[in-house]
DRENDO-1510 file (C-alpha; in Angstrom, 1 decimal, always signed):
<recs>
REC; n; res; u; v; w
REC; 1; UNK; +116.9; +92.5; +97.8 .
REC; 2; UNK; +119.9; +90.8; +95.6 .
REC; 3; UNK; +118.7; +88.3; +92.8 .
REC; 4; UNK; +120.7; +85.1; +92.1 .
REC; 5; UNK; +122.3; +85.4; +89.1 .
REC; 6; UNK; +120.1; +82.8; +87.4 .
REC; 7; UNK; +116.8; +85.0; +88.6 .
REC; 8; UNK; +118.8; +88.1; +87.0 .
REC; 9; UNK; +118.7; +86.5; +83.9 .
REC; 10; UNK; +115.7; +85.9; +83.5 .
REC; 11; UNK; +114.4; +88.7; +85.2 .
REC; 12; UNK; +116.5; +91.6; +83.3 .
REC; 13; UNK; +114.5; +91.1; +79.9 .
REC; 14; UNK; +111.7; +90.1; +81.2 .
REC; 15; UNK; +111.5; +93.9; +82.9 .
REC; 16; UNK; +112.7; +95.1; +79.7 .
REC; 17; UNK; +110.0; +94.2; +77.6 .
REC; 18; UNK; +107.4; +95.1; +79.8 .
REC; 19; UNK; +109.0; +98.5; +80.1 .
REC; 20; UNK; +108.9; +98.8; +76.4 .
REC; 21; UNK; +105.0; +97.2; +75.5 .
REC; 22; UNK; +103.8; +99.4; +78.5 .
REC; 23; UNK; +105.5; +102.5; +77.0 .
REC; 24; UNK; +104.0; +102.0; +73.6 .
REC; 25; UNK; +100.4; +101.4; +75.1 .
REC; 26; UNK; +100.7; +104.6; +77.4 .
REC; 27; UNK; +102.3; +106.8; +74.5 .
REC; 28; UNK; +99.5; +105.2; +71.8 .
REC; 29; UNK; +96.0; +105.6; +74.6 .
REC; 30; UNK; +97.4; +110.0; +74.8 .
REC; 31; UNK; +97.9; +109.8; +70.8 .
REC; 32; UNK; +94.5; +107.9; +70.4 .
REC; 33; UNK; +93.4; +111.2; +72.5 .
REC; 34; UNK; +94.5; +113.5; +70.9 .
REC; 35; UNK; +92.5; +111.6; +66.8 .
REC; 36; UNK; +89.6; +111.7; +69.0 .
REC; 37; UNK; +89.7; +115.8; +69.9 .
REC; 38; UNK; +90.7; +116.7; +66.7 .
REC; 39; UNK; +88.1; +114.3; +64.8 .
REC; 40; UNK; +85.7; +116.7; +67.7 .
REC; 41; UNK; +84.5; +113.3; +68.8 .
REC; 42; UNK; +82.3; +113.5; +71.8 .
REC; 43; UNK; +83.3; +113.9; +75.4 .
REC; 44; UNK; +82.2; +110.5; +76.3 .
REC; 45; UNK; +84.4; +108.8; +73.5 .
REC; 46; UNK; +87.5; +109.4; +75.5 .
REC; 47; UNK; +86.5; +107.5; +78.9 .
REC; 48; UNK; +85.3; +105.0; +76.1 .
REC; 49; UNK; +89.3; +104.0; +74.8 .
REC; 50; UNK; +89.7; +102.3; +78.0 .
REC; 51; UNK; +86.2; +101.0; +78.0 .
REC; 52; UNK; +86.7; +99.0; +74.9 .
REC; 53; UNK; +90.5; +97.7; +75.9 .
REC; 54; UNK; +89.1; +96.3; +79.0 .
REC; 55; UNK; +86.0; +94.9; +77.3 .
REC; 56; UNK; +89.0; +92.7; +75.6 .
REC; 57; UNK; +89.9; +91.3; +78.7 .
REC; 58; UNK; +86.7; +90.5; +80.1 .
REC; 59; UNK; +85.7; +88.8; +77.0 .
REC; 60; UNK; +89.0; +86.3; +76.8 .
REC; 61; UNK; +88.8; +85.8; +80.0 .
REC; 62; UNK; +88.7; +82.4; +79.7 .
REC; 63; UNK; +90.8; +81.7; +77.3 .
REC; 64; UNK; +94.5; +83.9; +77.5 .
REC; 65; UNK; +95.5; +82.1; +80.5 .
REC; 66; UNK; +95.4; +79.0; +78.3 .
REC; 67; UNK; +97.2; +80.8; +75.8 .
REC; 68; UNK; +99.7; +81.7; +78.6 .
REC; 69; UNK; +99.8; +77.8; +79.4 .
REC; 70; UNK; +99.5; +76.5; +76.1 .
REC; 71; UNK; +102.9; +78.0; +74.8 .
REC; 72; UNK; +106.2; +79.1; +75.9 .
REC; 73; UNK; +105.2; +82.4; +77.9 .
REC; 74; UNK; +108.3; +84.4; +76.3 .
REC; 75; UNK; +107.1; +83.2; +73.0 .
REC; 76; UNK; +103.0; +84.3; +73.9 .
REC; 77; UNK; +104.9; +87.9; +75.3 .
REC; 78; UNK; +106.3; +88.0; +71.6 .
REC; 79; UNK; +103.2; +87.4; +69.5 .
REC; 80; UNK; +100.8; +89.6; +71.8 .
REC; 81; UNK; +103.3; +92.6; +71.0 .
REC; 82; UNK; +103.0; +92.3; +67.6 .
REC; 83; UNK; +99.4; +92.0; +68.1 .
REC; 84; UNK; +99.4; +95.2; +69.8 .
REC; 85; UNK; +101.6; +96.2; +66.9 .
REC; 86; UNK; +98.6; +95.9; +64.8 .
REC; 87; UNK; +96.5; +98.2; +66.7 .
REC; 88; UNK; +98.6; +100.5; +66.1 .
REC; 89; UNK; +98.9; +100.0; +62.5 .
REC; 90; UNK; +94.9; +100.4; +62.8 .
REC; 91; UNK; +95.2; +104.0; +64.0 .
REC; 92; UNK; +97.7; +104.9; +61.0 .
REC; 93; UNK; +95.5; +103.7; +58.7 .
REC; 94; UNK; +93.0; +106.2; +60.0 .
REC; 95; UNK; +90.2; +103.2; +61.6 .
REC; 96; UNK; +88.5; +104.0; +64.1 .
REC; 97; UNK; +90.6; +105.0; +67.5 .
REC; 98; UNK; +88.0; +102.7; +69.8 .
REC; 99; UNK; +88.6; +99.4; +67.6 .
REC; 100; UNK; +92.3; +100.4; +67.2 .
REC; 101; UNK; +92.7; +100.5; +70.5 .
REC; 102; UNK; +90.5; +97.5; +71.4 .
REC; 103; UNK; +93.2; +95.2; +69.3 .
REC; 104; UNK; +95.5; +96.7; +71.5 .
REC; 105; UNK; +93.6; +95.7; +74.4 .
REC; 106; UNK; +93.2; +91.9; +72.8 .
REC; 107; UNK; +97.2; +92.2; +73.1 .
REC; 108; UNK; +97.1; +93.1; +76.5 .
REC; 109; UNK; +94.8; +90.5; +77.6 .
REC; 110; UNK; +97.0; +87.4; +76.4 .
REC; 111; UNK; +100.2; +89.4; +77.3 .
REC; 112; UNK; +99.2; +89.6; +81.3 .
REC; 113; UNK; +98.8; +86.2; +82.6 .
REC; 114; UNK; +102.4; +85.6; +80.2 .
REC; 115; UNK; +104.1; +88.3; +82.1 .
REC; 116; UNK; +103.2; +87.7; +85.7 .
REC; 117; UNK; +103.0; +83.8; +85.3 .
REC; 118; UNK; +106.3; +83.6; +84.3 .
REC; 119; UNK; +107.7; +84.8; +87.5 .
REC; 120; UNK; +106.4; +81.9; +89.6 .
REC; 121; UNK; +107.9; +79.9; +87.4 .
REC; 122; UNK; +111.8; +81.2; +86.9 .
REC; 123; UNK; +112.2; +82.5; +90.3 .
REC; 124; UNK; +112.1; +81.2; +93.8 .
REC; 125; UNK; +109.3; +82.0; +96.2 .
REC; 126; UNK; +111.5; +84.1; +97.9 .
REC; 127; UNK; +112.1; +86.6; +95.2 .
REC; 128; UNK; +108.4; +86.6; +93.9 .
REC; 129; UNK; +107.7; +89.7; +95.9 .
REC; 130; UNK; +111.2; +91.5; +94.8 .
REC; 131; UNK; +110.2; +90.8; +91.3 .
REC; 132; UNK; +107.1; +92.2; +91.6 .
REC; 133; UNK; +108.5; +95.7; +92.8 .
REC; 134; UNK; +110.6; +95.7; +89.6 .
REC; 135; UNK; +107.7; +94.7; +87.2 .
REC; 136; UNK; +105.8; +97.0; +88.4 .
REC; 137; UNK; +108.5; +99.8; +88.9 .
REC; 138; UNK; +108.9; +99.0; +85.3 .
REC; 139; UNK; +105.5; +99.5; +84.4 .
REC; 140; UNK; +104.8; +103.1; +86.3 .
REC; 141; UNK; +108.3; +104.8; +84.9 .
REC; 142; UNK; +107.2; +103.1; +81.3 .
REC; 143; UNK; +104.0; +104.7; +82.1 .
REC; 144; UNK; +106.0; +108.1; +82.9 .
REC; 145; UNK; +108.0; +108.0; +80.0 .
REC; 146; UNK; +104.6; +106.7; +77.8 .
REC; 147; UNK; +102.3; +109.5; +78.7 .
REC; 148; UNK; +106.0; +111.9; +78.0 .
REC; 149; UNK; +106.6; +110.4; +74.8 .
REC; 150; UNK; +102.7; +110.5; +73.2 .
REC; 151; UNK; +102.2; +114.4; +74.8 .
REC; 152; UNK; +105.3; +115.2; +72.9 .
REC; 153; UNK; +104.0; +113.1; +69.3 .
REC; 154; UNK; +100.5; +114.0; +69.9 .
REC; 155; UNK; +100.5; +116.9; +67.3 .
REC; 156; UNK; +103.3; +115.6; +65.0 .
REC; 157; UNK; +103.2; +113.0; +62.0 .
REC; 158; UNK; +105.7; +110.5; +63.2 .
REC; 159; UNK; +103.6; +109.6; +66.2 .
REC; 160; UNK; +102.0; +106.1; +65.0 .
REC; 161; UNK; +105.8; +105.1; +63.3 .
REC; 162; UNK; +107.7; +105.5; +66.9 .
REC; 163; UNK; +105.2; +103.9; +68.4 .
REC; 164; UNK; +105.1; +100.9; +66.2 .
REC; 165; UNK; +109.0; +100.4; +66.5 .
REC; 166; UNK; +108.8; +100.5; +70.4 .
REC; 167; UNK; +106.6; +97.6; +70.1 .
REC; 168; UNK; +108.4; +96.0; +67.8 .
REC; 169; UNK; +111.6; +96.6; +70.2 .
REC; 170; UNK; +109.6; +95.1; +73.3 .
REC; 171; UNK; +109.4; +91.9; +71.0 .
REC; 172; UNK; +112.6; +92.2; +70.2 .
REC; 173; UNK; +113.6; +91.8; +74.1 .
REC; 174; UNK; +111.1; +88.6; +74.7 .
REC; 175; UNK; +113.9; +86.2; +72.7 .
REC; 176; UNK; +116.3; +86.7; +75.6 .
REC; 177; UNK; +114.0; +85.4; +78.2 .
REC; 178; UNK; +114.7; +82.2; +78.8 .
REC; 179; UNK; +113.0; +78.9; +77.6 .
REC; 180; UNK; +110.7; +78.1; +80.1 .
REC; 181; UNK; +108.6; +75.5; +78.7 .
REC; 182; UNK; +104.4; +75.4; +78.2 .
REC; 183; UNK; +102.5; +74.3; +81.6 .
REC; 184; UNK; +100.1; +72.5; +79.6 .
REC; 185; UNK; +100.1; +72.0; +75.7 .
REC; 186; UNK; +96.6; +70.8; +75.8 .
REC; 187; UNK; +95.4; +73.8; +77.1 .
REC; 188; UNK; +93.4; +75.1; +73.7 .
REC; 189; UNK; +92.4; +71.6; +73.0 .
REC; 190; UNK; +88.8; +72.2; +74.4 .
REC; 191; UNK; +87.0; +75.6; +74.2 .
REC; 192; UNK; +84.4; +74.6; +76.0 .
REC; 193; UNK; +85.6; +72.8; +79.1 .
REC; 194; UNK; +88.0; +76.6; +79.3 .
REC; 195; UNK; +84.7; +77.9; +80.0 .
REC; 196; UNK; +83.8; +75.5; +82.6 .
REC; 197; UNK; +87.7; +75.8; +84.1 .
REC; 198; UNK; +87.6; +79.1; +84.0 .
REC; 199; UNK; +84.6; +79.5; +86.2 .
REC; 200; UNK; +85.6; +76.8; +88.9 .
REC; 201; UNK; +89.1; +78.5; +88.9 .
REC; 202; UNK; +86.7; +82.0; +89.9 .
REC; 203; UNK; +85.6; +79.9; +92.7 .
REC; 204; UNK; +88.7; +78.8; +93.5 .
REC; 205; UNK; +90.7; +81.7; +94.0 .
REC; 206; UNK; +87.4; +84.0; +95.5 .
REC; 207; UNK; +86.9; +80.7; +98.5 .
REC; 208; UNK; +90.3; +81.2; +99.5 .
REC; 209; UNK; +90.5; +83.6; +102.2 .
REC; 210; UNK; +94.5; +85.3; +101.1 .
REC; 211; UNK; +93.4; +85.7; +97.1 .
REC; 212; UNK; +89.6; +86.7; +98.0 .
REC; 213; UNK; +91.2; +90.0; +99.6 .
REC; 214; UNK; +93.9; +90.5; +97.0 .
REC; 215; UNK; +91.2; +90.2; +94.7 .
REC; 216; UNK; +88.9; +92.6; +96.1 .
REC; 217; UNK; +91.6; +95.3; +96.2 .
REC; 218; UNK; +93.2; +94.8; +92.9 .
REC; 219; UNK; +90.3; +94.7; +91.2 .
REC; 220; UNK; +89.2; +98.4; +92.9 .
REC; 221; UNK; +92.9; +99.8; +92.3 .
REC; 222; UNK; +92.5; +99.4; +88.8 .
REC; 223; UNK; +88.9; +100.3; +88.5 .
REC; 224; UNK; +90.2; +103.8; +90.2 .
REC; 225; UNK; +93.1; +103.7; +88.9 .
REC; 226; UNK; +91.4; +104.3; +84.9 .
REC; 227; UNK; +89.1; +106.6; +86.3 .
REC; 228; UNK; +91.1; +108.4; +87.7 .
REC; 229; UNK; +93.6; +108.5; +84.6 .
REC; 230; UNK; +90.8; +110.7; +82.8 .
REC; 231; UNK; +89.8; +112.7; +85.8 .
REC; 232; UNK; +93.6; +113.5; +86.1 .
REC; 233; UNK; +93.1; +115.2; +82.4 .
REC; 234; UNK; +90.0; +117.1; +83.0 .
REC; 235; UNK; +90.9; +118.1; +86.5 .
REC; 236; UNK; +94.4; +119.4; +84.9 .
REC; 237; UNK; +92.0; +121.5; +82.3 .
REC; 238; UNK; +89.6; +122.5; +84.1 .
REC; 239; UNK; +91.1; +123.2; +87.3 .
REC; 240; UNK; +94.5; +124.1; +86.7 .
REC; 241; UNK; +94.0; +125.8; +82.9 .
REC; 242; UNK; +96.5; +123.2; +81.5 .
REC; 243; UNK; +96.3; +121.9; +77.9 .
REC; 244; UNK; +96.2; +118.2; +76.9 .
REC; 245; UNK; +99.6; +118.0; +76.6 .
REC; 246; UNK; +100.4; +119.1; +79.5 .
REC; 247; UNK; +98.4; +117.6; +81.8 .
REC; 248; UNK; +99.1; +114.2; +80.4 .
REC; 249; UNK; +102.7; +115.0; +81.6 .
REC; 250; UNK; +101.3; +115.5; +85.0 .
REC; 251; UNK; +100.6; +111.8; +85.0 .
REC; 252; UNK; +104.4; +111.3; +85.4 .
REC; 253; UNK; +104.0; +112.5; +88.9 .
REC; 254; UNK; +101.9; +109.4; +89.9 .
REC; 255; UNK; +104.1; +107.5; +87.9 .
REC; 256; UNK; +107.4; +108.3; +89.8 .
REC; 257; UNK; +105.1; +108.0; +93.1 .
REC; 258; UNK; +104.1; +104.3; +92.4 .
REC; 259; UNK; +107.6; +103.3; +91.1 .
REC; 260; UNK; +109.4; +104.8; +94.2 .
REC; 261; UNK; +106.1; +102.3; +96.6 .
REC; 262; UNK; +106.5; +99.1; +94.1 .
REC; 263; UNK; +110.2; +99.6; +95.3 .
REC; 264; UNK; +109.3; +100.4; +98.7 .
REC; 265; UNK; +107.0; +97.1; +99.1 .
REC; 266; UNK; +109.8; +94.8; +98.7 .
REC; 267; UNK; +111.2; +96.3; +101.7 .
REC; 268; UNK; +108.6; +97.0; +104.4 .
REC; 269; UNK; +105.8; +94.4; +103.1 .
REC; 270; UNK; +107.4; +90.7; +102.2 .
REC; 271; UNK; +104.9; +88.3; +100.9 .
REC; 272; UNK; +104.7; +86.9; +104.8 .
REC; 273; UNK; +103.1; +90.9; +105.8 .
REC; 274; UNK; +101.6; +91.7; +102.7 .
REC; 275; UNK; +97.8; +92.6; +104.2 .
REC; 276; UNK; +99.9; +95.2; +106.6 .
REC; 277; UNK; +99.5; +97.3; +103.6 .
REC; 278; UNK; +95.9; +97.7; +103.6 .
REC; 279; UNK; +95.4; +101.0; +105.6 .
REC; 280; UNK; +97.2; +102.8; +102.5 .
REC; 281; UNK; +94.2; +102.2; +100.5 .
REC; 282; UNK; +92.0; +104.0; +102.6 .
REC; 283; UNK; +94.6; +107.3; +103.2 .
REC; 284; UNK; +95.0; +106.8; +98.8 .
REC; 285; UNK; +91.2; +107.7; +98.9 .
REC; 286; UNK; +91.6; +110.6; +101.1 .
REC; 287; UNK; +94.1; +112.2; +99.2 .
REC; 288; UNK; +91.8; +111.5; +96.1 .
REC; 289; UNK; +89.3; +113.5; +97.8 .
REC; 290; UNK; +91.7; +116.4; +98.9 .
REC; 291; UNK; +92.4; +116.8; +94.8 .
REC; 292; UNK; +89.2; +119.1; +95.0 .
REC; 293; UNK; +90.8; +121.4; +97.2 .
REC; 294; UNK; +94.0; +122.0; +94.5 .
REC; 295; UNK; +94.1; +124.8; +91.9 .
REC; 296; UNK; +98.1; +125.2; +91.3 .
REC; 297; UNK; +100.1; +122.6; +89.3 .
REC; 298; UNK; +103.1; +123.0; +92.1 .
REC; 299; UNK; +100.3; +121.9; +94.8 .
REC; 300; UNK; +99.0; +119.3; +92.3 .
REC; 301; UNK; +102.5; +117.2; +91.7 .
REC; 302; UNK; +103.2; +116.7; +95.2 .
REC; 303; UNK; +100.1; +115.5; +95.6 .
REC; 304; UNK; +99.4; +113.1; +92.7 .
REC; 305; UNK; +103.1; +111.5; +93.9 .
REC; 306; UNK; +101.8; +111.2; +97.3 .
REC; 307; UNK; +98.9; +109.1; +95.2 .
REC; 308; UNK; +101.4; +107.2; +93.1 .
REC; 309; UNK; +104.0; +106.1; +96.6 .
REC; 310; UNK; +100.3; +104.6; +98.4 .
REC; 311; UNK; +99.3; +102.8; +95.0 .
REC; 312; UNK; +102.6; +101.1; +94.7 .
REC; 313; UNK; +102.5; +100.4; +98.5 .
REC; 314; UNK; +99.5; +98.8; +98.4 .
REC; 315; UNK; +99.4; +97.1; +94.8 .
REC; 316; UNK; +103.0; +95.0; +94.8 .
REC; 317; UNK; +102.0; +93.3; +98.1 .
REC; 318; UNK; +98.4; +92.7; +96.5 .
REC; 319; UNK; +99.7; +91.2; +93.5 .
REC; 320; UNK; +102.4; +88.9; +94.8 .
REC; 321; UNK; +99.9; +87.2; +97.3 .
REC; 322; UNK; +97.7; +86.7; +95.2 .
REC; 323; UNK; +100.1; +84.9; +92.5 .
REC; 324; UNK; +101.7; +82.4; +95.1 .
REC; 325; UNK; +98.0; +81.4; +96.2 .
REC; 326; UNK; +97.1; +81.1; +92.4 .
REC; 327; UNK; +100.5; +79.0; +91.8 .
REC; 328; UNK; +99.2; +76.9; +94.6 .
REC; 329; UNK; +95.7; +75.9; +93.3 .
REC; 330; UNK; +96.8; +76.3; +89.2 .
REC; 331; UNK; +98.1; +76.7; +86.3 .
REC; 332; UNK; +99.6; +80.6; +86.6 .
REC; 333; UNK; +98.6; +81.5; +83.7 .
REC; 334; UNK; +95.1; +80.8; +84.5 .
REC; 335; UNK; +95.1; +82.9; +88.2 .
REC; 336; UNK; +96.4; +85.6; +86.3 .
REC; 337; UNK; +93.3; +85.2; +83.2 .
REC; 338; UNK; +91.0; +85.3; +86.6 .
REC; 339; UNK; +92.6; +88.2; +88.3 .
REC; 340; UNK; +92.6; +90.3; +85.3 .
REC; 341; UNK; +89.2; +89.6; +84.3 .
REC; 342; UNK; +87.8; +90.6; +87.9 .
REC; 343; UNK; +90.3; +93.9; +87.5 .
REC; 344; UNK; +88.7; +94.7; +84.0 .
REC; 345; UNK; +85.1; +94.4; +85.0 .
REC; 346; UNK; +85.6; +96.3; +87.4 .
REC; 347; UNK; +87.0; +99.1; +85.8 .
REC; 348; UNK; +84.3; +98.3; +82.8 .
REC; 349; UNK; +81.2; +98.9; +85.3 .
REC; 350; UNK; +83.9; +102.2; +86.9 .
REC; 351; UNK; +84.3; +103.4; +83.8 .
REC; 352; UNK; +80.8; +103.0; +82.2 .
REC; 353; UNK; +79.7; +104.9; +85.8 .
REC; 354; UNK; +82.3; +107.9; +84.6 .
REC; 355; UNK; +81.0; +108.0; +81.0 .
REC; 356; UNK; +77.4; +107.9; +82.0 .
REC; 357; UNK; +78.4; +111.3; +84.5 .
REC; 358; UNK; +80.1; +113.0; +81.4 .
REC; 359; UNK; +77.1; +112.3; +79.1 .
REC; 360; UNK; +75.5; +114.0; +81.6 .
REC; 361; UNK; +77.5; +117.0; +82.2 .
REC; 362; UNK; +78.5; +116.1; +86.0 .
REC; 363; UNK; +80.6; +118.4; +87.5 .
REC; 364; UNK; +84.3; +117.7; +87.9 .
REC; 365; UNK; +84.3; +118.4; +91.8 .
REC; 366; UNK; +82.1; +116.3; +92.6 .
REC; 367; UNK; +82.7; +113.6; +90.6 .
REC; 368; UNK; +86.4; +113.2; +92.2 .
REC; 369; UNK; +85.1; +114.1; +95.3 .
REC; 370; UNK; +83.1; +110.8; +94.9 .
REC; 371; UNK; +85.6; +108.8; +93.6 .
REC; 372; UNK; +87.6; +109.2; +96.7 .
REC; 373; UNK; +84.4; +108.8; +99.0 .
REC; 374; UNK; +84.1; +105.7; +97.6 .
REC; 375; UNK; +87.7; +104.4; +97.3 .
REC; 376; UNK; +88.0; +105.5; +101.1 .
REC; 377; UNK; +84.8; +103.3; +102.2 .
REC; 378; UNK; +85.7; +100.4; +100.3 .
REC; 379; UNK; +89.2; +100.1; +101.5 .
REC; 380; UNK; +87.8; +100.5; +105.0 .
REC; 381; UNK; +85.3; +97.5; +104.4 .
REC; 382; UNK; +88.2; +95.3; +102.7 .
REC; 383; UNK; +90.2; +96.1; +105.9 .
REC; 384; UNK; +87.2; +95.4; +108.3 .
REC; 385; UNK; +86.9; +92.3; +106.6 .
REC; 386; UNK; +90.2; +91.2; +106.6 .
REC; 387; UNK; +90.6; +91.8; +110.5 .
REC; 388; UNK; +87.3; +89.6; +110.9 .
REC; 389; UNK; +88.7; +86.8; +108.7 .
REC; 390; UNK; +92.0; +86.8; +110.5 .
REC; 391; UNK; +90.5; +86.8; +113.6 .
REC; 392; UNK; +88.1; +83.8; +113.1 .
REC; 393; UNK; +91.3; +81.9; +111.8 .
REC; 394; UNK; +93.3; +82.5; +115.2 .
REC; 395; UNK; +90.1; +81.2; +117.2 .
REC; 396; UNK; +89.6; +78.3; +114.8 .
REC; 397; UNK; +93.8; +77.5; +115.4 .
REC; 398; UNK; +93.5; +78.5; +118.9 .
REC; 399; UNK; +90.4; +75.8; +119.7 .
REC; 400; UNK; +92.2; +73.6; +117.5 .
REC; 401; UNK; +95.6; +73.4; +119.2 .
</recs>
């Protein structure tokens, strides 16, 4: 799809900068790693870096998409990079990798709902799906070239200092967007009616019957989706006799997977088709399963594409419903707080699940085994329900009309 100019412009940077943040948090989780092996930290710490950035956007919640409202996005996309900055700063200074990497996550947290509110807002309906694809095309390659870029630093001084002046170019690239101004200045005014908000905007966005399924399967994408990102480095280890290094690069595989399906879904799922893409999620569960059966790294990338193509397929669609529903019953900044707080408990209770198995010395098979089980059955339930939904709508038009 061809942008207007005036969408390219805004839209070029934009894309930039989230290419560039994203890198640095990829590149810093594998270098966070790699301080936690050689520190001989124990085997649940690792599944725990994630933990604790999600934990940061569970607990502000309710309050980054006011942040996201309360100021000029490019500006709030600006500050929560050097915030993530910071993080990183904490790592050099030899703190603890979990609350280094939680300040990254308090970055995050604000930077989301800035990122994918501003698109509603500088582009046309029209283009909100097309957008998406490049955002998140953006976000899987800067996850390729992340994981690429902290495999190769993970042994070498310099590590922390790259990182910190990739963030600080991603900050950089925010002045170009342009001005868009603050949905609602008053948005910080009140802590405690954002509480309140917060929870009525919940309500809103699970009552309506378009975001309830987006929400249902973003939230279990991304809940996998960090499971899986560990699994990918045991199963690498233990199944394939790779080192750390190496299977972190086979993490580019997914990514070059998910950016060719985010491009993909602009194509052959428009905004208008977008829950025609919910059969992918249940054959992205089967293939998670089939991972059991692989012991050679030239079966293995094939495969882990095949993973990243269906997650891109199925996520673009997912996201850009659900932000023109949100744009129609808020602030964007505020459908965005709620959508990445759903995601982030979800991969807080996914990830405490996967911890729990390592404390207990769970095998690998198994546990991926069951991680595609259940990705498999809950797709199929989202997709029951959707059929059922859409089907009590036509009656209800039908008797209607």
């Amino acid at each position: 799809m061809r942008f207007r100019a005036r969408s390219r412009r805004a839209l070029i940077p934009l894309v930039a900068a989230q290419f560039l943040s994203s890198l640095a948090d990829n590149a810093l989780l594998i270098v966070a790693i790699g301080l936690l092996m050689q520190r001989h930290a124990p085997g649940w710490m690792t599944p725990a870096l994630r933990l604790f950035f999600y934990l940061s956007y569970v607990l502000l919640a309710a309050f980054a998409g006011a942040v996201a409202d309360a100021a000029p996005k490019g500006r709030v996309l600006m500050a929560t990079n050097l915030l993530k900055l910071g993080g990183c700063a904490l790592l050099m200074w030899q703190v603890q990798p979990l609350v280094a990497y939680a300040l990254v996550g308090l970055g995050a947290a604000a930077y989301s709902p800035a990122k994918y509110g501003l698109l509603p807002e500088l582009l046309p309906q029209d283009e909100l799906v097309a957008a998406n694809g490049w955002v998140e095309a953006a976000t899987v390659l800067s996850i390729l070239f992340g994981v690429a870029l902290g495999s190769t630093l993970v042994d070498r001084g310099l590590a922390l200092p790259a990182i910190g002046g990739v963030y600080l170019l991603a900050a950089a690239f925010t002045l170009a967007i342009p001005h868009s101004p603050a949905r609602d200045r008053a948005a910080l005014a009140h802590p405690g009616r954002l509480l309140r908000d917060f929870g009525h905007s919940l309500m809103l966005l699970w009552r309506d019957a378009d975001a309830r399924i987006s929400l249902a399967v973003t939230s279990l994408f991304w809940a996998a989706s960090a499971t899986l990102q560990f699994l990918v480095l045991r199963w690498a280890a233990e199944r394939l006799g790779l080192a750390l290094s190496q299977g972190a690069l086979l993490q580019i595989a997914v990514a070059v997977g998910m950016a060719a399906g985010a491009v993909g879904a602009a194509r052959w799922f428009p905004l208008e088709r977008a829950r025609r893409a919910l059969p992918l999620g249940m054959l992205l569960g089967a293939v998670v399963m089939a991972m059991t059966l692989v012991t050679r790294p030239a079966v293995a990338v094939p495969m882990l594409v095949a993973i990243g193509v269906l997650a891109g397929l199925l996520l673009v669609p997912m996201n850009a419903l659900l932000q023109s529903r949100g744009l129609q019953r808020m602030h964007p900044g505020q459908s965005i707080a709620v959508q990445n707080a759903n995601e982030s408990t979800a991969s807080l209770a996914m990830l405490g699940v996967y911890g729990a198995l390592i404390y207990l010395d769970a095998p690998l098979l198994p546990t991926l085994a069951g991680l595609g089980g259940f990705l498999l059955l809950a797709m199929g339930a989202i997709l029951l329900w959707s059929r059922r939904q859409r089907a009590r709508r036509d009656a209800l038009a039908a008797q209607n009309g």
